[in-house]
mmCIF file of the N, C-alpha and C atoms, coordinates in Angstrom:
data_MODEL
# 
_entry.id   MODEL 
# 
loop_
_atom_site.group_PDB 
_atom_site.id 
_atom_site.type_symbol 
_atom_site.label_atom_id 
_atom_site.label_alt_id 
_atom_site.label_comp_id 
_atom_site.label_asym_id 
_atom_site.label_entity_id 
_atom_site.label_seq_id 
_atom_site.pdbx_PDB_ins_code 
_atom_site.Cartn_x 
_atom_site.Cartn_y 
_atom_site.Cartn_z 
_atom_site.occupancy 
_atom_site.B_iso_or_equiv 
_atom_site.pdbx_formal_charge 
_atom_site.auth_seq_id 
_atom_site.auth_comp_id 
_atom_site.auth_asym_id 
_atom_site.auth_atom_id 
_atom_site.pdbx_PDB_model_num 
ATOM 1   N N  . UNK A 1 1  ? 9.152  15.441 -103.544 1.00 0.00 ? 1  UNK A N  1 
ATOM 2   C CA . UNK A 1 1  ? 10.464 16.052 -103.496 1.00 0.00 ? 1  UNK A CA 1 
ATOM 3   C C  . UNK A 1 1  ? 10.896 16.152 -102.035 1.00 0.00 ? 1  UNK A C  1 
ATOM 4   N N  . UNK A 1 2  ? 12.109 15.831 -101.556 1.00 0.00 ? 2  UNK A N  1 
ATOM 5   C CA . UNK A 1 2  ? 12.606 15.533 -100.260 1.00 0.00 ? 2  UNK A CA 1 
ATOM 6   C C  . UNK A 1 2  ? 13.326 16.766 -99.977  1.00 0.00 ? 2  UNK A C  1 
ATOM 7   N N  . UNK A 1 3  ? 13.088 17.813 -98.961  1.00 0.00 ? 3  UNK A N  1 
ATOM 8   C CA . UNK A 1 3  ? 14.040 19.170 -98.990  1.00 0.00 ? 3  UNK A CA 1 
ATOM 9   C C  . UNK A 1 3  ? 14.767 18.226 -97.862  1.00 0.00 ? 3  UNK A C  1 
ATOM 10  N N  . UNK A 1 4  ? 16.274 18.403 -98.388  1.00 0.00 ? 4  UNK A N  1 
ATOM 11  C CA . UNK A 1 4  ? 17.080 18.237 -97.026  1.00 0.00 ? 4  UNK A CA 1 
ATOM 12  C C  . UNK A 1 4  ? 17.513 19.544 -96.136  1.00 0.00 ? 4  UNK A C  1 
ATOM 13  N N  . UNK A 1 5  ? 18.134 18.943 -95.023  1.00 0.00 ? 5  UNK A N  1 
ATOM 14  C CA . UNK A 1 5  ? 18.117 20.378 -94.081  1.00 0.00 ? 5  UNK A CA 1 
ATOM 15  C C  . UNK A 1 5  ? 19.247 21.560 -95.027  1.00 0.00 ? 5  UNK A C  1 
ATOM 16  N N  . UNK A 1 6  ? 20.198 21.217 -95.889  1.00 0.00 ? 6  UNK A N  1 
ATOM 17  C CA . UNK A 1 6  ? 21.257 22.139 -96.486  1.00 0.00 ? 6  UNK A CA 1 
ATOM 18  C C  . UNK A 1 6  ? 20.200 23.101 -98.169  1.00 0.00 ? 6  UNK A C  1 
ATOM 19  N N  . UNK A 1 7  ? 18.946 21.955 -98.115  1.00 0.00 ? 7  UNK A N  1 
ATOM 20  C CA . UNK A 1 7  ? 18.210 23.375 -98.743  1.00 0.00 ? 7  UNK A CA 1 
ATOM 21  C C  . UNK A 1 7  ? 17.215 23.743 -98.355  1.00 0.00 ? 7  UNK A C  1 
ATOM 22  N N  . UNK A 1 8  ? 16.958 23.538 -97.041  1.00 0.00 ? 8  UNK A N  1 
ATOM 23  C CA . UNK A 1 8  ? 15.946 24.526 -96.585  1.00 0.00 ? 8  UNK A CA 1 
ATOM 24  C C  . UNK A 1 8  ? 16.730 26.009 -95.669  1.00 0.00 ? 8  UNK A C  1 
ATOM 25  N N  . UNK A 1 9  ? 18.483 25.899 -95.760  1.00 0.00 ? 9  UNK A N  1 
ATOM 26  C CA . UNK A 1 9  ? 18.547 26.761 -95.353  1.00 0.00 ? 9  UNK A CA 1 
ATOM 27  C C  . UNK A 1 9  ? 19.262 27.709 -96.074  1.00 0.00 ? 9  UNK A C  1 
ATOM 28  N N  . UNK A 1 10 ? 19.181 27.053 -97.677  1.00 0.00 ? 10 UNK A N  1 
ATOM 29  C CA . UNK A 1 10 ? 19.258 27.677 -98.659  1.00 0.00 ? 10 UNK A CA 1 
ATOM 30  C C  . UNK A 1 10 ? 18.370 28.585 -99.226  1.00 0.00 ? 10 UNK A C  1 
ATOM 31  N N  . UNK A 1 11 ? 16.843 28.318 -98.450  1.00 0.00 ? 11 UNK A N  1 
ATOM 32  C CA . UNK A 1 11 ? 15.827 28.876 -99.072  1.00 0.00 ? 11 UNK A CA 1 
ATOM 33  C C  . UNK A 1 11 ? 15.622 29.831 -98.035  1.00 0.00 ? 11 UNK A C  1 
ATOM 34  N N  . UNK A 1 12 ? 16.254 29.975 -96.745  1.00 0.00 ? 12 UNK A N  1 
ATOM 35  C CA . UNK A 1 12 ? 15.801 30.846 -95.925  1.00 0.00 ? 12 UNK A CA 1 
ATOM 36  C C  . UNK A 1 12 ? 17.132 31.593 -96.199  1.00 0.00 ? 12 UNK A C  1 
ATOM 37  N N  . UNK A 1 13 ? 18.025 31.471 -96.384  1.00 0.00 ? 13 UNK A N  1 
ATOM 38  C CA . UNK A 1 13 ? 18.885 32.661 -96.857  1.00 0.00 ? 13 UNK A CA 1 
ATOM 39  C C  . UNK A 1 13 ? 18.403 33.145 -98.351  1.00 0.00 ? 13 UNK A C  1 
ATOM 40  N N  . UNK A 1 14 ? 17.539 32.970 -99.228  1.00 0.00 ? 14 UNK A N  1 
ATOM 41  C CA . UNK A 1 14 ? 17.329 33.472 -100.279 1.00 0.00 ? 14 UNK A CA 1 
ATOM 42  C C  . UNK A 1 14 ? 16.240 34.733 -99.809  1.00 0.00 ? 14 UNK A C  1 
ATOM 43  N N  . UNK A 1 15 ? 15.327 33.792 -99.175  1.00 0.00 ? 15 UNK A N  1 
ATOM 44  C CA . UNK A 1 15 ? 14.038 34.802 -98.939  1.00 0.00 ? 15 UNK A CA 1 
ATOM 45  C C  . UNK A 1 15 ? 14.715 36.413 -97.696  1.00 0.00 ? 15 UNK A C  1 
ATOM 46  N N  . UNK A 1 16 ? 15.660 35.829 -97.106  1.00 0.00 ? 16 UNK A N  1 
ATOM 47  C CA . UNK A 1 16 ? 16.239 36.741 -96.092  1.00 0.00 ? 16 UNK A CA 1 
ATOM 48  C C  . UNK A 1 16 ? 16.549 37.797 -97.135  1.00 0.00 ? 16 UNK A C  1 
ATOM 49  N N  . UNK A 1 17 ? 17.326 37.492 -98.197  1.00 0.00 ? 17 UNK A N  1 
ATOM 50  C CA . UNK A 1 17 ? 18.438 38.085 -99.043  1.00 0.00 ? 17 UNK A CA 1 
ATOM 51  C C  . UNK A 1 17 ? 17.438 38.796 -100.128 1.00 0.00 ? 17 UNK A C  1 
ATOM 52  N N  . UNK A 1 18 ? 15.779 38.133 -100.265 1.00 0.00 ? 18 UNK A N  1 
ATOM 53  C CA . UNK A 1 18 ? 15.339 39.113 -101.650 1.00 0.00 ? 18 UNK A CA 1 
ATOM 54  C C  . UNK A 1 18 ? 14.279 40.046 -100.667 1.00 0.00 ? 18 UNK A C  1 
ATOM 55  N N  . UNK A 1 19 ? 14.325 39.789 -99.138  1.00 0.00 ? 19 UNK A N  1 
ATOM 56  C CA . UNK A 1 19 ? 13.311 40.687 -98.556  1.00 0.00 ? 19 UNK A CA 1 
ATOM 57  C C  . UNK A 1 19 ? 14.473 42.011 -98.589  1.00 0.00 ? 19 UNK A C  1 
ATOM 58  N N  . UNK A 1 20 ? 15.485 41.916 -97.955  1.00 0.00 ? 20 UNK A N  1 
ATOM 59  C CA . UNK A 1 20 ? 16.437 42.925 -97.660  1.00 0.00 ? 20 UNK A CA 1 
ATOM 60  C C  . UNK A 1 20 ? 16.701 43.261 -98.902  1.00 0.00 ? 20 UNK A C  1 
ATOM 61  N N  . UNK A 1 21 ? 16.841 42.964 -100.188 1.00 0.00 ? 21 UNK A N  1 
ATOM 62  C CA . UNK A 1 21 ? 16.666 43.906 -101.384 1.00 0.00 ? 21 UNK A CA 1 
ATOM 63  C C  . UNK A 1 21 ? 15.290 44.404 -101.348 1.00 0.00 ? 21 UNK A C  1 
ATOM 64  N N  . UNK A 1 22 ? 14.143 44.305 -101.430 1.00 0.00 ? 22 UNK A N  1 
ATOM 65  C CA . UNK A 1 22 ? 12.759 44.655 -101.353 1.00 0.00 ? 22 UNK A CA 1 
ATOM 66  C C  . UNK A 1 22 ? 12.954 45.978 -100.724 1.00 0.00 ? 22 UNK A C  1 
ATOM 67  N N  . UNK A 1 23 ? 13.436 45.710 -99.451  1.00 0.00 ? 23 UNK A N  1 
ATOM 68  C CA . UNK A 1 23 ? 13.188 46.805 -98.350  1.00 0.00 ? 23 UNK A CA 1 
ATOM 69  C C  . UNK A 1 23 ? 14.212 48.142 -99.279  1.00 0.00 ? 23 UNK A C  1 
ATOM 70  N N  . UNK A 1 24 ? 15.265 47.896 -99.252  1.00 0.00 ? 24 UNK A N  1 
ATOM 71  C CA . UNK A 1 24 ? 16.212 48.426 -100.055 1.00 0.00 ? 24 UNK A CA 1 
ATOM 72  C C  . UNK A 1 24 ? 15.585 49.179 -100.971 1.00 0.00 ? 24 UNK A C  1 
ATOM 73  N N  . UNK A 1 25 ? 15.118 48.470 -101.929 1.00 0.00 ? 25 UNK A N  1 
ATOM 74  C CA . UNK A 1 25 ? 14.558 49.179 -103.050 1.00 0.00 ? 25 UNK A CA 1 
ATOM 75  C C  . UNK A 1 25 ? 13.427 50.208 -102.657 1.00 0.00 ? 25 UNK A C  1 
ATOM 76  N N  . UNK A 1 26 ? 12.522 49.642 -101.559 1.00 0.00 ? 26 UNK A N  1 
ATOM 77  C CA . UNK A 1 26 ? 11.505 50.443 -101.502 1.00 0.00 ? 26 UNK A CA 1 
ATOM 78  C C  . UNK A 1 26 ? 11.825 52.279 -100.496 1.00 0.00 ? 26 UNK A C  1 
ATOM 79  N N  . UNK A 1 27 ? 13.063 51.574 -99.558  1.00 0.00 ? 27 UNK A N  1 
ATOM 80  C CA . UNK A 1 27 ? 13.728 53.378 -99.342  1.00 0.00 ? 27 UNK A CA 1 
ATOM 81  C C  . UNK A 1 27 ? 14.427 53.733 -100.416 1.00 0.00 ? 27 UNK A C  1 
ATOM 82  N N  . UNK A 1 28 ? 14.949 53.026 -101.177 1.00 0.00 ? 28 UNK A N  1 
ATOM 83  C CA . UNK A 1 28 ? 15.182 54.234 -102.578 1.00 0.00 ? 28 UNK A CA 1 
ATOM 84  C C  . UNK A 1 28 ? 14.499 54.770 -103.040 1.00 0.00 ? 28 UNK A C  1 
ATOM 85  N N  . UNK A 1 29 ? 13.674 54.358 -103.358 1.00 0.00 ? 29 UNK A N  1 
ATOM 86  C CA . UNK A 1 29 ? 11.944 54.854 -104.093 1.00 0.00 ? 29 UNK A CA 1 
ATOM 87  C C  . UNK A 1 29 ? 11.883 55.772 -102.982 1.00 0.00 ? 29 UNK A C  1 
ATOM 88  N N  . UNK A 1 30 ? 11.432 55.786 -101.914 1.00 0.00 ? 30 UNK A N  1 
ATOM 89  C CA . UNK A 1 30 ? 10.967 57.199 -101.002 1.00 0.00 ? 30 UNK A CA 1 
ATOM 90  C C  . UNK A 1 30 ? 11.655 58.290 -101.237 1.00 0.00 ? 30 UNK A C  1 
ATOM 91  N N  . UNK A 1 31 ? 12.766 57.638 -100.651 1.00 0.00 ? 31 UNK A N  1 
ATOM 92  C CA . UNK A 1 31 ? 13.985 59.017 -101.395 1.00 0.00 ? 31 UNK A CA 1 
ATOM 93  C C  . UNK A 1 31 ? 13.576 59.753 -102.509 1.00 0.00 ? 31 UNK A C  1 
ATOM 94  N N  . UNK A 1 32 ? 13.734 58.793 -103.127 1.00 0.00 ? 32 UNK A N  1 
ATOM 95  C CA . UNK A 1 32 ? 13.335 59.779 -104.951 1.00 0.00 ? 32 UNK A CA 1 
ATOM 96  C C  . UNK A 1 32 ? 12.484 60.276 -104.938 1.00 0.00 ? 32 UNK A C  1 
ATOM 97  N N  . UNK A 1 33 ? 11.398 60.063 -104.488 1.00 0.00 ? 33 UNK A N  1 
ATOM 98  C CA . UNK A 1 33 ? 9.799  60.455 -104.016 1.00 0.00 ? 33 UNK A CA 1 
ATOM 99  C C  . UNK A 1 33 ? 9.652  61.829 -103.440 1.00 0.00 ? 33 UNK A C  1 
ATOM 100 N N  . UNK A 1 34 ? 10.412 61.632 -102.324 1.00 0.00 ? 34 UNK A N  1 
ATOM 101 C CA . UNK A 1 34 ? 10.913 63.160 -101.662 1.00 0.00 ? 34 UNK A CA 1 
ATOM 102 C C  . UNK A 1 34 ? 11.936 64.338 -102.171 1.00 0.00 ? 34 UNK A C  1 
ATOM 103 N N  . UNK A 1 35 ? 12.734 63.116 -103.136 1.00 0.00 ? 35 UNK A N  1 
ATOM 104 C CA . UNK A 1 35 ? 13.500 64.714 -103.642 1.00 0.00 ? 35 UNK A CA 1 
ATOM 105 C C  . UNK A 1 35 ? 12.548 65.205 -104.954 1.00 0.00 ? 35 UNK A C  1 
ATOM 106 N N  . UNK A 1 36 ? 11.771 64.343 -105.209 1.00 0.00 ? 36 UNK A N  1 
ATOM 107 C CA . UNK A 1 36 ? 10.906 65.306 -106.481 1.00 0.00 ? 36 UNK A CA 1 
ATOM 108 C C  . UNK A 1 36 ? 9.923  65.919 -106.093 1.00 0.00 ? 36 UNK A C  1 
ATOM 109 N N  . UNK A 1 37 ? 9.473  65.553 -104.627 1.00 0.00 ? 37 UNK A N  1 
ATOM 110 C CA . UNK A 1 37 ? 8.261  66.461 -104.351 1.00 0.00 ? 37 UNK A CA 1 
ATOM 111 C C  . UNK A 1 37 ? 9.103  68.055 -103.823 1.00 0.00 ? 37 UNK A C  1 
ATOM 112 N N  . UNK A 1 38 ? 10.777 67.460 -103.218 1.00 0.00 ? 38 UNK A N  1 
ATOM 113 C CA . UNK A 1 38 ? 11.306 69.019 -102.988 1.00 0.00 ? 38 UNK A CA 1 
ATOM 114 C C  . UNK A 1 38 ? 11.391 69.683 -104.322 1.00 0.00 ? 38 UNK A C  1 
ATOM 115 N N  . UNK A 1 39 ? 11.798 69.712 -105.413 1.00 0.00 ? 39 UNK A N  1 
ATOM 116 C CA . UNK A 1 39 ? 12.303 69.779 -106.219 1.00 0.00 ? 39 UNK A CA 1 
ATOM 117 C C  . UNK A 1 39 ? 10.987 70.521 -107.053 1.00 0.00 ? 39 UNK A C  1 
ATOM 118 N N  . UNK A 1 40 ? 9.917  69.812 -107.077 1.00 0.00 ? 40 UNK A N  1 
ATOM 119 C CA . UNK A 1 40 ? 8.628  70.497 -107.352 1.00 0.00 ? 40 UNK A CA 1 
ATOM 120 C C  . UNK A 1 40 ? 8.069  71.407 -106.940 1.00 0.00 ? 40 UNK A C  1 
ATOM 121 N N  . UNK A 1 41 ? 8.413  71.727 -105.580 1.00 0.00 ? 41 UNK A N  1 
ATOM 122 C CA . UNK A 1 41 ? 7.857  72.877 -104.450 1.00 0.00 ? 41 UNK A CA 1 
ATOM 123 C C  . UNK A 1 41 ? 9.043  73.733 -104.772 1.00 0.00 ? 41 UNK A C  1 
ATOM 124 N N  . UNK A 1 42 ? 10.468 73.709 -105.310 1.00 0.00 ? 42 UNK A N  1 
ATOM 125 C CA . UNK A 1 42 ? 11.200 74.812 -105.573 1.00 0.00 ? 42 UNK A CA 1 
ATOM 126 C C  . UNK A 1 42 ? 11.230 75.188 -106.974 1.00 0.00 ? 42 UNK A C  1 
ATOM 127 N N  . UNK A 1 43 ? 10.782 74.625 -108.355 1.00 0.00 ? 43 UNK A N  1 
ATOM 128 C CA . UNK A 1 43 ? 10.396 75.131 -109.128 1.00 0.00 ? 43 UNK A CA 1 
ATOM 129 C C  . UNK A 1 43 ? 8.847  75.962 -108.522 1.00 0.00 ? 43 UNK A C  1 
ATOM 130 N N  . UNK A 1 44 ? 8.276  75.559 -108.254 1.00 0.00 ? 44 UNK A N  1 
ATOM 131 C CA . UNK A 1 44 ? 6.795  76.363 -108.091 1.00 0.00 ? 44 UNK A CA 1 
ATOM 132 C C  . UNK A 1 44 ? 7.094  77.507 -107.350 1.00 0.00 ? 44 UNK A C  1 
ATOM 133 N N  . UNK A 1 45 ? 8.111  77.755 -106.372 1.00 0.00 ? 45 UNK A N  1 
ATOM 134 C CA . UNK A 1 45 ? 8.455  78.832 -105.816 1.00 0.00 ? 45 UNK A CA 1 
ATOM 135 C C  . UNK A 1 45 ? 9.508  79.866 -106.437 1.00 0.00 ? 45 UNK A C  1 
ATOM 136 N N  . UNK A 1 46 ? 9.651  79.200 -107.642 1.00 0.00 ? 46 UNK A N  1 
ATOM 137 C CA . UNK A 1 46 ? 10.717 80.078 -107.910 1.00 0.00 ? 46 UNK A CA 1 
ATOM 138 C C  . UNK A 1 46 ? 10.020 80.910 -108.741 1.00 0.00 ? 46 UNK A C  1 
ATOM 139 N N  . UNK A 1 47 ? 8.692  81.365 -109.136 1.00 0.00 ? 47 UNK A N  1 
ATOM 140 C CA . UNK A 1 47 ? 7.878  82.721 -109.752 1.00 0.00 ? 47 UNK A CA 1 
ATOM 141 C C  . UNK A 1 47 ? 8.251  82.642 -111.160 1.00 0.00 ? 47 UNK A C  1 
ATOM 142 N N  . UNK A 1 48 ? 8.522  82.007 -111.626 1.00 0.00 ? 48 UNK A N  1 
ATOM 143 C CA . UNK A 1 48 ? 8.935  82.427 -113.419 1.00 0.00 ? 48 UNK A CA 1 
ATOM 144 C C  . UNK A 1 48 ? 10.192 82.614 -113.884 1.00 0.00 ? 48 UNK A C  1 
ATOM 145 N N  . UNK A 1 49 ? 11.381 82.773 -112.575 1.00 0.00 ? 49 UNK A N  1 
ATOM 146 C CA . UNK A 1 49 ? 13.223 82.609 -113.075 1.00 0.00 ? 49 UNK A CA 1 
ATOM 147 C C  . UNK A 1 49 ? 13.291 81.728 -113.866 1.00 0.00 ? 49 UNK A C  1 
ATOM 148 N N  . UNK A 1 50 ? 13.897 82.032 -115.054 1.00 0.00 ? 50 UNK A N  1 
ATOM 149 C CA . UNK A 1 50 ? 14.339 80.875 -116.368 1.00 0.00 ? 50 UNK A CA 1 
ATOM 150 C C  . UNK A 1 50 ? 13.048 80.823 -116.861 1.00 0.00 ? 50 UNK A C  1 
ATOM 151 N N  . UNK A 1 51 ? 11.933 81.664 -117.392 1.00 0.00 ? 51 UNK A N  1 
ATOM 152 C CA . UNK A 1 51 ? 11.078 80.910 -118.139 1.00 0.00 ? 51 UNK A CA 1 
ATOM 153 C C  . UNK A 1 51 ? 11.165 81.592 -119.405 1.00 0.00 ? 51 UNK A C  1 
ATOM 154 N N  . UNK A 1 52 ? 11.894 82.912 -119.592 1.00 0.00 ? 52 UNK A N  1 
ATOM 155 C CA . UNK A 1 52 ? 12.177 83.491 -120.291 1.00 0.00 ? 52 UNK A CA 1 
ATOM 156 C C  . UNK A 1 52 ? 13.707 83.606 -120.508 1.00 0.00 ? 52 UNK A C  1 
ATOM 157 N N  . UNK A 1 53 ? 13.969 83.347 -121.846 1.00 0.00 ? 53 UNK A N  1 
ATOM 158 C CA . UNK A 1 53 ? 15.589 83.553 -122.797 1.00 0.00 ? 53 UNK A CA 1 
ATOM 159 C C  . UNK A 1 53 ? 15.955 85.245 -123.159 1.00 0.00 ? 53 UNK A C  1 
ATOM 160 N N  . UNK A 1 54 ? 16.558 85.795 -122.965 1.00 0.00 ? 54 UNK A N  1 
ATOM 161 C CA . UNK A 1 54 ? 17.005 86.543 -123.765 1.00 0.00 ? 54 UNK A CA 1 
ATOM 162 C C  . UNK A 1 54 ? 17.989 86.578 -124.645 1.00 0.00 ? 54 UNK A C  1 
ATOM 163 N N  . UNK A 1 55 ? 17.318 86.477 -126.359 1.00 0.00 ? 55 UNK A N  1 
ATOM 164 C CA . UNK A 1 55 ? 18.224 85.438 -127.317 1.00 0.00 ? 55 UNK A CA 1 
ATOM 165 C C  . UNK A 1 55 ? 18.751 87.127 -127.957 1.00 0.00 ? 55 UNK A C  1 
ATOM 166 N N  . UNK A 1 56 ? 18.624 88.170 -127.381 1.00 0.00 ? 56 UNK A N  1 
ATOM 167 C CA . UNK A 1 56 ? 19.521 89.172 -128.393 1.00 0.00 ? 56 UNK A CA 1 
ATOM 168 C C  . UNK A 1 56 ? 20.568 89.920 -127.604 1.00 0.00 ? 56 UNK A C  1 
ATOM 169 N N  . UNK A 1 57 ? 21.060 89.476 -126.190 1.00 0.00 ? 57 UNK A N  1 
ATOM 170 C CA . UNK A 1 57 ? 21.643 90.240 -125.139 1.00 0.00 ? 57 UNK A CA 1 
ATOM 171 C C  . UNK A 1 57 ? 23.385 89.742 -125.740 1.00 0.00 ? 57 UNK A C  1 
# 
């Protein structure tokens, strides 16, 4: 198979284009990562608010 030069720089704009989604994806993931570990440390701090209903008030 003969790559000419118009697809080898087809293939370096692909790999450019699925690393920069990669990266992308992988600070979204942190993000989310960090807001559930906040999110976990403020349920655990919050002592028992909301664990109880009062269904006759």
């Amino acid at each position: 198979m003969d790559i000419t030069p118009a697809t080898a720089v087809a293939l370096s704009q692909f790999k450019t284009q699925n690393e920069f989604a990669t990266r992308a994806l992988k600070m979204a993931l942190d993000v989310n990562t960090e807001q559930g570990t906040e999110m976990a440390k403020m349920v655990a701090q919050a002592g028992g608010v909301g664990q109880r209903v009062d269904l006759y008030a």
